[in-house]
N, C-alpha and C positions, 0 to 999 in steps of 0.2 A: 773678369767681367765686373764692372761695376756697378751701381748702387740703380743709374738709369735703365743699365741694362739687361737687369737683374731676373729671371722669371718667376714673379712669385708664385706662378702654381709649383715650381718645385718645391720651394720654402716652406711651403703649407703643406705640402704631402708630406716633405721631411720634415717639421714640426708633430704633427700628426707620429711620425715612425718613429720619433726619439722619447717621446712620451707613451708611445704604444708600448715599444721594448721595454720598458719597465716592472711591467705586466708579468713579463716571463724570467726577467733576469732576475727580480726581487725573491723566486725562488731559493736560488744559487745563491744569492746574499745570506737568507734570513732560515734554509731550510739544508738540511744533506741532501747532495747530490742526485741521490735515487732521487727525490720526489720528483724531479723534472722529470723523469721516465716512466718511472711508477708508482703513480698522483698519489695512490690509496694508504703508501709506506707514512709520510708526515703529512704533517696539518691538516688532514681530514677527519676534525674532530664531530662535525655536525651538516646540518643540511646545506645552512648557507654557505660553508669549504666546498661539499662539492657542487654545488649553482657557480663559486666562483672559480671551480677547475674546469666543468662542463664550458664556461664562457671564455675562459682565456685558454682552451683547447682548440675550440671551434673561429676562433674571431682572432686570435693572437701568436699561437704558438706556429712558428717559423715565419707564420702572413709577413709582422714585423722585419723580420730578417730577411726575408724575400722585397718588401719594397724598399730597405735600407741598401740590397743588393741592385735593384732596380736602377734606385736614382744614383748609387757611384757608377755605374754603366752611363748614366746621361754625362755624371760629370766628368769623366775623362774625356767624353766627346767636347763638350762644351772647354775647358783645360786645351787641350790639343786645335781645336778651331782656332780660339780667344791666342793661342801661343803661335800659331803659323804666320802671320805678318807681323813677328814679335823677335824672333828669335831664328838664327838658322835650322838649329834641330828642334825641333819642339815635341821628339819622340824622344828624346835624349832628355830633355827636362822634365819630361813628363816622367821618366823610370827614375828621375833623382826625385822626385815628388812623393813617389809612390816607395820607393827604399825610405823614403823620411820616413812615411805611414809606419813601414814595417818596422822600423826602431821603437814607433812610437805603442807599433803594440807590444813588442817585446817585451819593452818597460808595464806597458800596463797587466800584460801576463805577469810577469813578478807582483803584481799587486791581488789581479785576479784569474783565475784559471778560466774563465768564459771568456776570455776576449775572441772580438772578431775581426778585427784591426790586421792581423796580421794572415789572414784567408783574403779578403779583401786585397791586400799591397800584392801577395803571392798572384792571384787571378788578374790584375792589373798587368803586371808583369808580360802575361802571356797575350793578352789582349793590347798591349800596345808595340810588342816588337811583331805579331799578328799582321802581315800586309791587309789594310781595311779593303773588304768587299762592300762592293757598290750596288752591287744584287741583291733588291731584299728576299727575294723567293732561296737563293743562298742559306740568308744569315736565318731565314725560317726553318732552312732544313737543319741546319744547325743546332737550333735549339729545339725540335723534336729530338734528332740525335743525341743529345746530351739528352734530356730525358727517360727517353729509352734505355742508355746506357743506366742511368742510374736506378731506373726499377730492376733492369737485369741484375745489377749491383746486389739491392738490397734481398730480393729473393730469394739468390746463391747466397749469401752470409746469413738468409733466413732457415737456409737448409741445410746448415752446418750444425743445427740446435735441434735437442732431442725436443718431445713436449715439454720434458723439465727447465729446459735452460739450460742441459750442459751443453759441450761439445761435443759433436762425434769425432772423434779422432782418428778420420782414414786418412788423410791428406797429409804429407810431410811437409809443406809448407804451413797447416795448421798447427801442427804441434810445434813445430819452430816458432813460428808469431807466437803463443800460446804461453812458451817460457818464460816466467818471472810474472805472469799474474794470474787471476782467478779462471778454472776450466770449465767457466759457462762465463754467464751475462755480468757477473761482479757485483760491483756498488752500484754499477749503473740501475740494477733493478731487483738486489735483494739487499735489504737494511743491515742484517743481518754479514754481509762481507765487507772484509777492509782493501780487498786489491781491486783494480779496475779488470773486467775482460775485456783482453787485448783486442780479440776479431772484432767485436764489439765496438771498442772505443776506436778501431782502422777504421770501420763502419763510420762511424760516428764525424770523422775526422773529413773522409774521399766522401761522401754525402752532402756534408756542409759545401764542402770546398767545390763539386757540382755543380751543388744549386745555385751558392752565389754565381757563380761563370755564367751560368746559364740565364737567369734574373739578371748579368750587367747585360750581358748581350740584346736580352727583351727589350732591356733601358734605351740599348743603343739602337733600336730596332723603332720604340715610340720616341722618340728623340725624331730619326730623318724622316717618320711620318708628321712630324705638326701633331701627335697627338700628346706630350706630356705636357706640353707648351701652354695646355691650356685654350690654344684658340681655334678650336672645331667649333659648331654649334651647337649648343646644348643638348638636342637630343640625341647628338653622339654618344655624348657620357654618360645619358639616362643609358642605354643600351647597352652598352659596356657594362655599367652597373650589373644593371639585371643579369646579362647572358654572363658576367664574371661570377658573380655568387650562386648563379645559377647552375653551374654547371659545379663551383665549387666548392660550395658550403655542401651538398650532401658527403663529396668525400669526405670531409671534415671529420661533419657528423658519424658517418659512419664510423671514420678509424676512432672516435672515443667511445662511442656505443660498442665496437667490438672489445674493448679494456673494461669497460665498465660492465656487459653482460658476461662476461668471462674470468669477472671477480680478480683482474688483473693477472690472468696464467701468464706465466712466460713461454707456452707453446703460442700466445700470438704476440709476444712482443716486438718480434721486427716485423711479423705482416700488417702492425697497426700503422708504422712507419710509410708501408710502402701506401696508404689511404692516406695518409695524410700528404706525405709527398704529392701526389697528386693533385690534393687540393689547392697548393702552394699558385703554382699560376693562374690560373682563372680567377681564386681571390685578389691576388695580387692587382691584375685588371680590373678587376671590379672596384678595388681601393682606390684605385685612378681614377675609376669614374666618379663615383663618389666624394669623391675629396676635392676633384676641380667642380661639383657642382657646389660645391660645401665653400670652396676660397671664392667663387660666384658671386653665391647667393646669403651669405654669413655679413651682418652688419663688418662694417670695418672695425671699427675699432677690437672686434674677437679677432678676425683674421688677423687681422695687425700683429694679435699678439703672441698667434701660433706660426706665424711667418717669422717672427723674429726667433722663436724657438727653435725652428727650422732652419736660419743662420748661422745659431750659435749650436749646430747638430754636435760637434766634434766636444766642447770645452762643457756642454749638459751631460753627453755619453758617460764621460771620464770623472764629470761631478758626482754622477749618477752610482759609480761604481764606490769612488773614494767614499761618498756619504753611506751604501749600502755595506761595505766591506767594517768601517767606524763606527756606524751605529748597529747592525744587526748583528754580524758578525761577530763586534770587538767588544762595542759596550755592554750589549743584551745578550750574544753568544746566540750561537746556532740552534734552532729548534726552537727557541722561546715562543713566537707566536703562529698560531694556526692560519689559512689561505683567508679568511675571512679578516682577522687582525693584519694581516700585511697590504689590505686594502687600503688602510688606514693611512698605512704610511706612504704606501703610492701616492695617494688624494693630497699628502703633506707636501709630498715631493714637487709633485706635476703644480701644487699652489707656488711655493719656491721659485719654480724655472721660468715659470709662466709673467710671474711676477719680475726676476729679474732680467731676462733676456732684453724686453724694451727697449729701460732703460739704458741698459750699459751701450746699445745699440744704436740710442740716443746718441749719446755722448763719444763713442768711438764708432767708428766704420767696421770694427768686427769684433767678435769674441778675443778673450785671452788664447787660447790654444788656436784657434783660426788665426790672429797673428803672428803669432812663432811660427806657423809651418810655412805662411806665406813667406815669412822673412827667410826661411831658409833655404825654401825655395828658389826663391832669386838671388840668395848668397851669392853667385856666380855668373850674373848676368847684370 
């Protein structure tokens, strides 16, 4: 698609989601592992840590990954349209596009253990050699069904764990999985262990990999309605706002209210999971709403500048990591600063991306790593 035909309400949403994910990954950079799970282990040294875990529990954690999963669901739609009067197969180039991704997360795994690069290519995969339905009432039941399946999911590996966090060990395929790491929750949510729990981190892995499928599908679903596109009439997206957060900020709220009044037990550690999953789509919607009235009604020259961030989504991600992995990580070492000092350097970051996207955007028609993929995309064509 090019530059004329470009829709910048997606750019703005995904400007918005590359600078939102920030938010959550700067943990994983700057803190051990547990704290993503269980906020109370690091940096919550004082009131404003936890103001700034309550806010990026409620507003951020998965939301981000949920509309990053969104808009790859429009764009293999939009890839596959833009590719049919292009090329013979354009299912065939679409799986070589999406094998690039997955190389490219693999590499970025070796850099950093949070990548999502490669759930992403994996769900792509399925979803393009997928015969596409034409029915939306279909592609809806579909993603309740995937929903469903994955509260069932998280309930049963809710019910594998004693109050404490161990395992119950009746299942012979639980104590098989089980082999070679910790026999409860692990690092994932006590400070205190150096192995991962395996059910856990299965959990952890078939949940992600889920939701994304489930949020491209949504994508592809607001995509054949006209509605990501931006061009409904405004008090569509007023409504959407509302009825999105509406319905989805209390789950939110609630699954960190239940960690935080329960002084973080690990007898609710995956039932906070299955609240907050929940919340995951309805906000998601509501970001939609919100953020096409925001690329609207926002002076240009702001929009402008979160559109181009939005551009250059893929070569900010992987900025985003290499600066986070170099300076928290390498330079200053793990643990150094509390949720409140890591704001800090978000605000530095988001000043950086902000500031440079523009320009470069300016001056070339894409990002550096947007480049490369295109090019090697077409390697073959």
């Amino acid at each position: 698609m090019n530059s004329s035909q470009r829709i910048t309400n997606l750019d703005f949403i995904r400007g918005f989601a590359v600078l939102g994910i920030l938010i959550i990954n700067v943990i994983s950079f700057g803190l051990p592992v547990t704290a993503l799970f269980n906020h109370s282990t690091y940096g919550a040294e004082n009131l404003l840590d936890w103001v700034v875990i309550v806010i990026s529990s409620v507003f951020f954690e998965y939301k981000m990954m949920g509309l990053f999963s969104m808009l790859f669901g429009v764009g293999l739609m939009i890839f596959l349209d833009n590719a049919k009067p292009k090329v013979k197969r354009p299912k065939l180039l679409s799986f070589w596009r999406n094998f690039l991704l997955l190389i490219f997360g693999i590499a970025h795994l070796s850099i950093w253990e949070g990548d999502i690069l490669i759930t992403y290519a994996s769900c792509a995969f399925f979803i393009i050699l997928f015969p596409q339905v034409q029915n939306n009432k279909i592609i809806i039941f579909s993603i309740t069904f995937l929903v469903f399946i994955d509260l069932l999911l998280i309930n049963y590996v809710g019910s594998l764990y004693d109050p404490s966090g161990n395992l119950i060990l009746e299942e012979a395929w639980v104590v098989a999985a089980s082999e070679g790491g910790s026999l409860n929750l692990g690092k994932f949510w006590f400070p205190q262990e150096s192995e991962w729990g395996n059910i856990f981190g299965l959990l952890f892995i078939l949940d992600g990999g889920n939701r994304a499928m489930t949020l491209m599908i949504v994508g592809i679903l607001l995509y054949r309605l006209n509605i990501i596109q931006g061009t409904r009439e405004l008090n569509f997206y007023k409504k959407l706002m509302f009825c999105g957060f509406g319905i989805g900020l209390p789950f939110s709220i609630y699954s960190i209210y239940l960690l935080i009044s329960s002084e973080y037990s690990a007898a609710i550690a995956v039932t906070s999971k299955l609240w907050l999953t929940l919340s995951v789509m309805p906000m998601v919607l509501g970001y939609v709403g919100l953020l096409t009235i925001m690329n609207i009604k926002l002076r240009e020259n702001i929009s402008t500048r979160l559109r181009a961030c939005g551009k250059m989504a893929f070569t900010n991600y992987i900025t985003q990591t290499l600066l986070g992995v170099f300076v928290l990580s390498g330079l200053f070492g793990i643990g150094t600063f509390s949720r409140s000092q890591l704001v800090l350097y978000i605000v530095i970051i988001w000043g950086l991306q902000i500031y440079w996207s523009k320009p470069i955007l300016d001056k070339w028609r894409y990002g550096p790593l947007e480049w490369f993929w295109r090019k090697l995309t077409y390697l073959f064509v």
